[in-house]
N, C-alpha and C positions, 0 to 999 in steps of 0.2 A: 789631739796631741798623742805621739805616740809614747808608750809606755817607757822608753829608754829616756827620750825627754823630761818626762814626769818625774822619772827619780833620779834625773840631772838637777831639774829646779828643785825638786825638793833637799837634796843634799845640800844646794845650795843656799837653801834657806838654814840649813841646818847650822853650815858654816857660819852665815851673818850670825845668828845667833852663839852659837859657841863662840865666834872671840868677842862679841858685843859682851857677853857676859866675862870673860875673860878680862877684857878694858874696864868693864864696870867697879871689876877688884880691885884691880889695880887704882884707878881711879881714889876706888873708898879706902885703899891701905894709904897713898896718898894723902888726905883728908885726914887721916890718922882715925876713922871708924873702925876700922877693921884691924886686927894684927898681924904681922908678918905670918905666919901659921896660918889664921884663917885665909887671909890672900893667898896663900901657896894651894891652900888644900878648895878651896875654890877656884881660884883663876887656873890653876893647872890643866886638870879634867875639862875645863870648860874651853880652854885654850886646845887642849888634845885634841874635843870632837870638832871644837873647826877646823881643824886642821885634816881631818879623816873626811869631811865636810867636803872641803877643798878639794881634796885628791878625789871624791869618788864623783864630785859634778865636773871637773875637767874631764873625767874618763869617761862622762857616759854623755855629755854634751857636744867635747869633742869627738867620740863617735859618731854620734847620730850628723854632725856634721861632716863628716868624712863620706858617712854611706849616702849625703843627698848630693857630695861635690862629684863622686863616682858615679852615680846616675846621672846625672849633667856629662858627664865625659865620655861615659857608655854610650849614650843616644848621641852625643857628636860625633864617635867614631864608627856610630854603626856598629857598636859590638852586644855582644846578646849577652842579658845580664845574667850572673849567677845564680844556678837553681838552692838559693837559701830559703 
């Protein structure tokens, strides 16, 4: 697996995680365990990094799938790939 992949899934897990915890809060403020302030100041941050989560596994997964559809289109058109 290459390295851009790796820290697609791993963001990605990062994401599940931060808003699982985020619902989690919410959840227990719900249930009435928790109080409006501790839900805010836990679900917030925890909500934030899935969200930063999200955004940095769409950027590097949707790359890494860009640069395998450009090689597929390279070799059909006959063109010489980029010296990266």
């Amino acid at each position: 697996m290459s390295r851009i992949r790796l820290i697609g899934w791993s963001a990605f897990a990062v994401c599940i995680l931060g808003y699982g915890a985020a619902l989690a809060a919410f959840v227990l403020y719900r249930l009435d365990r928790l109080e409006m302030s501790e839900a805010l100041w836990i679900g917030g941050p925890a909500a934030l990094l899935g969200e930063v989560g999200l955004w940095i596994a769409a950027g590097c997964l949707g790359w890494s799938m860009f640069k395998g559809r450009k090689a597929i289109i390279d070799r059909v058109l006959r063109r010489k790939p980029d010296a990266v």
